[in-house]
C-alpha positions as CSV (number, residue, x, y, z in Angstrom):
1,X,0.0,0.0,0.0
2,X,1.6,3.8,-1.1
3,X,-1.3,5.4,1.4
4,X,0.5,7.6,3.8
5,X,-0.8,7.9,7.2
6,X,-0.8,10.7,10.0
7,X,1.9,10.2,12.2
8,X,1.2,7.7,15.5
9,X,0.0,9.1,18.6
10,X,2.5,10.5,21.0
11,X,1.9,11.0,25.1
12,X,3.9,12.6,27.7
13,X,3.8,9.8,30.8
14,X,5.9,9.5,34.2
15,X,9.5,9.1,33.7
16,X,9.2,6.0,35.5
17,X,9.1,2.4,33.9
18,X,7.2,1.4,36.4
19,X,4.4,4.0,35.7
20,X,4.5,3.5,31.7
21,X,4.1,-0.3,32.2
22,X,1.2,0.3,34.5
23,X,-0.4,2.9,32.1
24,X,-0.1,0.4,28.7
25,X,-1.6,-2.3,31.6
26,X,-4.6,-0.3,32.1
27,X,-5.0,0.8,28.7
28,X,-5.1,-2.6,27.4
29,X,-1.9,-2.3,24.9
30,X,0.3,-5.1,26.4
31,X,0.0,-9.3,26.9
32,X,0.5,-8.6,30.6
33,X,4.4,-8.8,30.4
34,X,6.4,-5.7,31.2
35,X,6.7,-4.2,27.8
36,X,9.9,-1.8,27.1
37,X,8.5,1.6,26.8
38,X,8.4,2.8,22.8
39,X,10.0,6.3,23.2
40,X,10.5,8.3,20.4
41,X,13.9,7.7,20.3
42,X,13.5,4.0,20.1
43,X,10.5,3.9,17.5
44,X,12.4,6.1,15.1
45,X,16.0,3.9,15.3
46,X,13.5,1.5,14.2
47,X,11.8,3.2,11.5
48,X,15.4,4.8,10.5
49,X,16.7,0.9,9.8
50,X,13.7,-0.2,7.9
51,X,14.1,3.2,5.8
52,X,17.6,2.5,5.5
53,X,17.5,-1.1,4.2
54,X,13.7,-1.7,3.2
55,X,13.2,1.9,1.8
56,X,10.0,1.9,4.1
57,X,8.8,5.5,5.4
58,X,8.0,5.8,8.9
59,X,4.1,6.2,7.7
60,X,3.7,3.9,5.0
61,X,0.4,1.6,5.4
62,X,1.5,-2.2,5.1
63,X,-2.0,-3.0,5.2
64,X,-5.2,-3.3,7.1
65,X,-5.5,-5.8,10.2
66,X,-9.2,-7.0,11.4
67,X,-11.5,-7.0,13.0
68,X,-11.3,-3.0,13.5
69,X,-9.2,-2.7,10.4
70,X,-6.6,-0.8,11.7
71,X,-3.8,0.2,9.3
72,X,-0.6,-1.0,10.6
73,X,2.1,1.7,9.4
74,X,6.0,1.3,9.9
75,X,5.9,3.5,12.5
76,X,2.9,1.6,14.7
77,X,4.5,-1.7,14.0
78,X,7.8,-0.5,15.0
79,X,6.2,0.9,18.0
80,X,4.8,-2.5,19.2
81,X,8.2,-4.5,17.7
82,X,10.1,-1.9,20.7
83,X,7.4,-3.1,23.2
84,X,8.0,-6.7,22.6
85,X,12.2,-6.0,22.5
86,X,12.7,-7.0,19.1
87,X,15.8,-5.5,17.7
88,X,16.1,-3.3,14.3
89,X,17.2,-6.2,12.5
90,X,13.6,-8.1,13.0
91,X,11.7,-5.6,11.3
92,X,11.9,-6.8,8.0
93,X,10.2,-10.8,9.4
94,X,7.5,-9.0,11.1
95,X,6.5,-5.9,8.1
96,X,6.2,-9.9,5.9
97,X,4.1,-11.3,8.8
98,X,2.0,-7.7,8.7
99,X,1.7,-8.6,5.0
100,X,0.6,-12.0,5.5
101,X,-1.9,-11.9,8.0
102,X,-3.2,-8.6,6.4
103,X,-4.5,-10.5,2.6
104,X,-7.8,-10.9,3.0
105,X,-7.3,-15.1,1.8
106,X,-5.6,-15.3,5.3
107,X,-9.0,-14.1,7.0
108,X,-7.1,-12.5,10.3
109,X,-11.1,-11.8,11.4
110,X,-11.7,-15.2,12.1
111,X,-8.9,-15.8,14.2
112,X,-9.5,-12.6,16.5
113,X,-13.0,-13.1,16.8
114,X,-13.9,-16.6,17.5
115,X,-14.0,-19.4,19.9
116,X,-11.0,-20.9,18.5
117,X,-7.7,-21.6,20.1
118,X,-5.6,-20.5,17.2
119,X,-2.9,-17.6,16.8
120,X,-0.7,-16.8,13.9
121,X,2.3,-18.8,14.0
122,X,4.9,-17.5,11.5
123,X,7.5,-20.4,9.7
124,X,10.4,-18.1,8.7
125,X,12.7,-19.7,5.6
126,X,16.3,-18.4,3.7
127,X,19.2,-16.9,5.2
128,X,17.6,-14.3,7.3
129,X,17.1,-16.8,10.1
130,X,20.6,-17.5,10.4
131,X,21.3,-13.7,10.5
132,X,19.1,-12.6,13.3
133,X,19.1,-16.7,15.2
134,X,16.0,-17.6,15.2
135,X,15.4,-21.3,16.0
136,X,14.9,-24.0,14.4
137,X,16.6,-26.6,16.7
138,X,15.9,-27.4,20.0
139,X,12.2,-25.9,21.9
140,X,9.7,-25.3,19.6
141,X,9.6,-21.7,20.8
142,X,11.3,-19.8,23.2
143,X,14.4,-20.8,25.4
144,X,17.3,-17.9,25.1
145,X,16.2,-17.3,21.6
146,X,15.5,-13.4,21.5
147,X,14.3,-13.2,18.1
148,X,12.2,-16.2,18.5
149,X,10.5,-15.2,21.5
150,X,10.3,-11.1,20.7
151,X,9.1,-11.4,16.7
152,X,6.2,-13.8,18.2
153,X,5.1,-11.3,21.3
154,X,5.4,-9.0,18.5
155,X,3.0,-9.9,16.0
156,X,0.8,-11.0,19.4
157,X,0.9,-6.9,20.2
158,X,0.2,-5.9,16.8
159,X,-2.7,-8.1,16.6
160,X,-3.7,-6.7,19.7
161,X,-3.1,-3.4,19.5
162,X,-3.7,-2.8,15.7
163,X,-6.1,-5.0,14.8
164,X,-8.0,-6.0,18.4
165,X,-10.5,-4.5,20.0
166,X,-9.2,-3.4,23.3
167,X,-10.7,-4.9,26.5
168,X,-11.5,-7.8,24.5
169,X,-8.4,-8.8,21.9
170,X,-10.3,-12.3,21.2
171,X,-13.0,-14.9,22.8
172,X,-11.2,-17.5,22.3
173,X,-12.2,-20.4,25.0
174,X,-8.9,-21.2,26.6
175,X,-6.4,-18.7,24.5
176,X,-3.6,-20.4,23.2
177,X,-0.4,-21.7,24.9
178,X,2.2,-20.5,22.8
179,X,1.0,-17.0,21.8
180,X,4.0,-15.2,23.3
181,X,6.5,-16.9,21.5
182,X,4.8,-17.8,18.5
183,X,7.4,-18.1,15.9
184,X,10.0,-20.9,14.2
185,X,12.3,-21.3,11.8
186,X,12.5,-24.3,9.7
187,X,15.5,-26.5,10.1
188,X,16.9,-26.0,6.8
189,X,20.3,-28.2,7.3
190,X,18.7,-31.4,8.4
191,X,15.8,-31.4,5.7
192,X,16.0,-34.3,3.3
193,X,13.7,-32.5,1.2
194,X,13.2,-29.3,-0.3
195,X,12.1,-26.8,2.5
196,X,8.9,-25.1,2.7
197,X,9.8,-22.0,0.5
198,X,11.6,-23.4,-2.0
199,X,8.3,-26.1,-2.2
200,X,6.1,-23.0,-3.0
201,X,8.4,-21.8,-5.8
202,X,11.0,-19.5,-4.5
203,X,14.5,-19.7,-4.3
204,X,16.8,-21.2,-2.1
205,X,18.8,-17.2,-0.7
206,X,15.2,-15.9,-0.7
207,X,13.7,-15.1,3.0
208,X,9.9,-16.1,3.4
209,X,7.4,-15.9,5.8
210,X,5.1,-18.5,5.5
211,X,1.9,-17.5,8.3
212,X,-0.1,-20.4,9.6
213,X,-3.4,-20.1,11.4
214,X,-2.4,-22.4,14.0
215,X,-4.1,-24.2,17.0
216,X,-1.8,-25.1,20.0
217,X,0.6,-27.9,19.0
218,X,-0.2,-32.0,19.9
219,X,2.7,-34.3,20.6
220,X,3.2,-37.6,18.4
221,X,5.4,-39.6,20.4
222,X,6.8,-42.0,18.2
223,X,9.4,-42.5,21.8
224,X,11.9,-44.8,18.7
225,X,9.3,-47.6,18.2
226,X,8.8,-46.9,14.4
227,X,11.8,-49.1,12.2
228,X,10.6,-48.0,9.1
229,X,9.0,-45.3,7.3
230,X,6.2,-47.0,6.5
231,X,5.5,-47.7,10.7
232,X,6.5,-44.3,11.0
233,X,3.9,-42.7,8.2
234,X,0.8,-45.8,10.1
235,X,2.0,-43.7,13.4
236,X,1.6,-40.4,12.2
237,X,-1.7,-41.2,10.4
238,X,-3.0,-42.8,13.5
239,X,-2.1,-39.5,15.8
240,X,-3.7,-36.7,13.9
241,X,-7.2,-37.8,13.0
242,X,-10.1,-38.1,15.2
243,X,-13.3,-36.1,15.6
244,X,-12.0,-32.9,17.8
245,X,-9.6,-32.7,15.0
246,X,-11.4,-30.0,13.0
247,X,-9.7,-30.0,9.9
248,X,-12.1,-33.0,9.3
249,X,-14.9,-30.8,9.0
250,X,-13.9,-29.0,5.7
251,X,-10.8,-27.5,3.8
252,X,-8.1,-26.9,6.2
253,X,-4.2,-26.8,5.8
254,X,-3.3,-28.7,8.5
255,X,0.5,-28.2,9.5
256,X,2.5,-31.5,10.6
257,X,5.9,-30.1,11.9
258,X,8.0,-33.2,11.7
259,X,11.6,-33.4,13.7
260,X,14.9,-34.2,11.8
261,X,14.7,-37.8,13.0
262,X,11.8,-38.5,11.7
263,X,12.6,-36.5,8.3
264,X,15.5,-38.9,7.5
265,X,13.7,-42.0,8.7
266,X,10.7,-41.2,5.9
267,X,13.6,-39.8,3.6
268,X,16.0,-43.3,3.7
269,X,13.0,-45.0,3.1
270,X,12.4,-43.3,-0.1
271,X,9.4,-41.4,0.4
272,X,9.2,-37.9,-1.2
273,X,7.8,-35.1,0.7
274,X,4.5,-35.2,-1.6
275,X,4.4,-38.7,-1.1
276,X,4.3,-38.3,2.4
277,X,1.4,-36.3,2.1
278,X,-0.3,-38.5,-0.3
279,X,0.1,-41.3,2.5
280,X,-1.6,-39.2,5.3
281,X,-4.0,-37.9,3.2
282,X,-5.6,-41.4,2.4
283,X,-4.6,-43.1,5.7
284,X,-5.3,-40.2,8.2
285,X,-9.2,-40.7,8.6
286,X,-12.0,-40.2,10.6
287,X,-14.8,-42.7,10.3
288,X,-17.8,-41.1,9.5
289,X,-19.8,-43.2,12.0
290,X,-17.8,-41.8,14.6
291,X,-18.7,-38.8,14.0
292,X,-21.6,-37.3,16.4
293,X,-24.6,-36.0,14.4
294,X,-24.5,-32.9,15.8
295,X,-21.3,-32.7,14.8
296,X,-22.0,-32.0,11.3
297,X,-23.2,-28.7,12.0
298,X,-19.9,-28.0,11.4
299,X,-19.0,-29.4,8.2
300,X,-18.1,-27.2,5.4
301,X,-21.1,-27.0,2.4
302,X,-18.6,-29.0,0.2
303,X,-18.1,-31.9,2.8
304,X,-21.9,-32.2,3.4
305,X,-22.1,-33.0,-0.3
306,X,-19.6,-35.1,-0.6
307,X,-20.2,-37.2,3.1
308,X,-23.1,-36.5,4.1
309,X,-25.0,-39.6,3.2
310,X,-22.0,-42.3,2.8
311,X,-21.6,-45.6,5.0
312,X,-20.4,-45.5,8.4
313,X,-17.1,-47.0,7.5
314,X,-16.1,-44.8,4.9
315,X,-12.5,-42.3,6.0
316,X,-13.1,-38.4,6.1
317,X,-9.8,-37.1,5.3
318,X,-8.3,-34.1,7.3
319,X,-7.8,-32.2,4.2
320,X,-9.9,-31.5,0.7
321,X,-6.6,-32.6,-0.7
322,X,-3.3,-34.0,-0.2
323,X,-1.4,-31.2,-1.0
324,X,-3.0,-29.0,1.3
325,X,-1.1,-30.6,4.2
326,X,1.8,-28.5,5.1
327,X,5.0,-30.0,6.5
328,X,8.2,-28.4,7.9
329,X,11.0,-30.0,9.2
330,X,12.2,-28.3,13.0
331,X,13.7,-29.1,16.2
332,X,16.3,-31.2,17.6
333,X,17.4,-34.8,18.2
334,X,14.4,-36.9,20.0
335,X,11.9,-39.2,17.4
336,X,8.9,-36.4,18.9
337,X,6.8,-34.6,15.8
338,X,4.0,-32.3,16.5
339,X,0.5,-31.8,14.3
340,X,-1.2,-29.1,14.4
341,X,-4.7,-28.6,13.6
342,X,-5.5,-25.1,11.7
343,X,-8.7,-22.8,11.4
344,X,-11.1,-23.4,8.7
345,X,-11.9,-20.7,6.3
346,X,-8.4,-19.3,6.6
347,X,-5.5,-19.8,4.0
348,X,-1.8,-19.8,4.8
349,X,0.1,-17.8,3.3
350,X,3.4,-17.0,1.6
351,X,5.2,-14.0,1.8
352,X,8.8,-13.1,0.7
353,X,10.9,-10.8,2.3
354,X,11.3,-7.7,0.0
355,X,12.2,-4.0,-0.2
356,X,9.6,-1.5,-0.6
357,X,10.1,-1.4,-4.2
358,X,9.5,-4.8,-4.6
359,X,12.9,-6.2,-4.8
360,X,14.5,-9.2,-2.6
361,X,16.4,-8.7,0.7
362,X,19.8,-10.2,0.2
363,X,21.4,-11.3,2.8
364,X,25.1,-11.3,2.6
């Protein structure tokens, strides 16, 4: 977006961080963690980087974040990236998240304004998460991984404080686990395959973003039992469908995140990554006479057609099609891979890491 935007709010508060924590606290603007106060100063050695290396002005609109459509500039992202304590050098990760969960085929509305446990979780690719260390090994999220932890409360913040409604950022029924540190890196170096972004058609020195409506994570603890690839794939099949899964209901992208170990097991045995898929697809079922009547309330228009009326034995798959099953490789040694279940109606999404004029970051 070229619409420029009039320049963010500023307030005169207590010199005291105890005071500015306790007035963003009462306003509604933070997660309920101390936040580091977004001076001037700091915002604009933010907006001065992304102007530097992106091109970005401090008022140029990335895009427009429901349910209030907000428009998240430069200069109010940067704001909430100093809250989070991010460091200059995330900006460009988060302005591609902004992007992401911004396209309308992402549908940001449904994920701030439902029941649903979900939260964006970004899956950076390409050589800009060796130069700011995010993880990909070891923990999921978190641990001493700044950028990890800070690009995640991030994008929590500007979800919040952009896009929310304050007083009341979401309904979810529980909330989600891992919002505050909601971010990963794929583990590149230990991928038999092709990763994610190179999958979807870009290079392998291009950064992406890929931005995944994600529920909270479920544990398939293979514990070392599987000997082959084929045990592993009945395993994995076995784990991720049943009826509170509800990718079952319609077309969803569920997102199996699958660690190194279990990569090379599936990769020796000489499945591709697509057939992989193909394999859950058809084996990872729910059988329609399991399913509670009442349950179909739920189902998508298409799955209603298509399953409505078949026998009780026959396999609803947990996605429309095989391909729409995502799978990254991350984490570190252990034979434990996580699936995650994703919100219907929403798309994930791509999103390269570019200059304002279009161009690709290079990272040297």
């Amino acid at each position: 977006m070229s619409l420029q935007q009039p320049v963010a709010p500023v307030f005169e508060l207590e010199d005291s961080w105890e005071a500015i924590n306790a007035w963003f606290l009462e306003r509604d603007l933070t997660d309920g963690l101390p936040i580091v106060p977004p001076t001037e100063a700091r915002v604009r050695a933010m907006t001065g980087y992304v102007q530097e290396v992106l091109g970005w002005a401090p008022q140029d609109a990335i895009g427009k974040l429901a349910p209030k459509e907000g428009v998240a500039t430069i200069e109010k992202i940067a704001a909430n990236a100093v809250m989070a304590g991010c460091k200059a050098e995330y900006m460009p990760v988060l302005i591609a998240c902004v992007k992401g969960i911004a396209d309308r085929r992402f549908n940001l509305d449904a994920l701030q304004t439902s029941t649903h446990n979900t939260s964006v979780l970004p899956i950076v690719n390409g050589p800009i998460c060796k130069a700011i260390d995010l993880n990909w090994g070891h923990n999921y999220t978190g641990s001493r991984w700044q950028s990890t932890a800070a690009i995640g409360r991030a994008l929590r913040l500007i979800m919040a404080n952009i896009g929310g409604t304050p007083g009341s950022v979401n309904i979810h029924t529980q909330g989600h686990i891992a919002r505050f540190e909601h971010c990963i890196a794929e583990n590149e170096g230990e991928n038999p395959w092709e990763p994610l972004h190179v999958e979807r058609g870009f290079a392998p020195d291009v950064s992406t973003v890929t931005v995944i409506p994600a529920c909270p994570a479920a544990m398939i603890d293979d514990n070392g039992g599987s000997q082959t690839a084929k045990d592993l794939l009945r395993t994995i099949a076995h784990s991720i469908a049943y009826v509170g899964n509800r990718n079952t209901n319609g077309e969803g992208q569920p997102l199996l995140i699958l660690a190194p170990q279990h990569a090379r097991l599936l990769a020796d045995g000489n499945y591709s990554k697509a057939e992989v898929k193909r394999f859950i697809w058809e084996r990872a079922r729910v059988r329609f006479g399991d399913i509670p009547t009442g349950n179909l309330v739920s189902f998508s228009q298409k799955n209603l057609k298509l399953y409505a009326d078949v026998d009780p034995g026959y396999g609803v798959p947990i996605a429309d099609k095989a391909d729409d099953i995502v799978i990254v490789v991350m984490g570190g040694a252990g034979t434990h891979s996580l699936s995650v279940q994703t919100r219907l109606a929403c798309e994930n999404l791509t999103v390269s890491i570019t200059k304002k004029d279009g161009t690709f970051l290079k990272i040297q």
